[in-house]
C-alpha positions, 0 to 999 in steps of 0.5 A, a space after each residue: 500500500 505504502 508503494 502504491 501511495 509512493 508512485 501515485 504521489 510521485 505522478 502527481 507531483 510530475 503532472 503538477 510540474 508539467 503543468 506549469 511548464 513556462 515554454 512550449 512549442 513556437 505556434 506559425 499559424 498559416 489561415 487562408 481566407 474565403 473566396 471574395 477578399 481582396 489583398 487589401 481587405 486581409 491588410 487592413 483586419 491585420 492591421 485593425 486586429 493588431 492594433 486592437 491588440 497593442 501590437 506595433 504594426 509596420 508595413 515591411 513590402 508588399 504582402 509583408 506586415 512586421 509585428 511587435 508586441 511587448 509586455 513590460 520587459 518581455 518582447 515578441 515580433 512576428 512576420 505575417 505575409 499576407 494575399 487575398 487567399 490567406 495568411 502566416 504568422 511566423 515566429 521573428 525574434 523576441 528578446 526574454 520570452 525563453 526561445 529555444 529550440 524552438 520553444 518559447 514562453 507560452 505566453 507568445 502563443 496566446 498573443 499570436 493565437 489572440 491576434 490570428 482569432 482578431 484577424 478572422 473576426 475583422 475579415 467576417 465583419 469586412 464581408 458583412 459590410 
């Protein structure tokens, strides 16, 4: 009974740990959109989904929107190429969010994840229109 109690306090305490794993694997997110978008239309839910998220928003070329989020001393930027038919977040660089091997704070996924759902919300609001 005595081991049994052992092993099983011993897989809590692992589960707990695993838990409260501060890292995990980089989210790319790759969306492609309905027929009907223009470019401009995926652009413009970008930029109003970033802004709307406090993410620094800045036009690197056609079809290249950079993008950067900080949180107190914690900073994430993300390369999201973009046409009429869909678009990519992709992991750029980011300064104490814990990045390695391809890992990060898992705290850059739920900023990206947040971003990517703002983006599809703004597009069904542009179609409605």
């Amino acid at each position: 009974m005595k081991k049994i109690c052992k092993w099983l306090t011993a897989f809590v305490v692992v589960g707990a740990l695993a838990g409260c794993a501060r890292t995990a694997p980089i989210d790319n997110i790759q969306t492609s959109v309905g027929a009907g978008y223009s470019e401009t239309q995926v652009k413009n839910a970008i930029f109003k989904a970033g802004v709307e998220r406090e993410w620094i928003m800045n036009e690197a070329g056609r079809g290249v929107i950079k993008a950067r989020q900080q949180s107190r001393d914690h900073v994430a930027e993300v390369r999201i190429n973009y046409s009429a038919s869909g678009y990519t977040i992709t992991y750029d660089n980011s300064l104490n969010m814990q990045a390695s091997g391809g890992k990060i704070h898992r705290n850059y996924n739920r900023w990206v994840n947040n971003l990517n759902k703002d983006i599809q919300v703004n597009l069904s609001a542009s179609a409605i229109k």
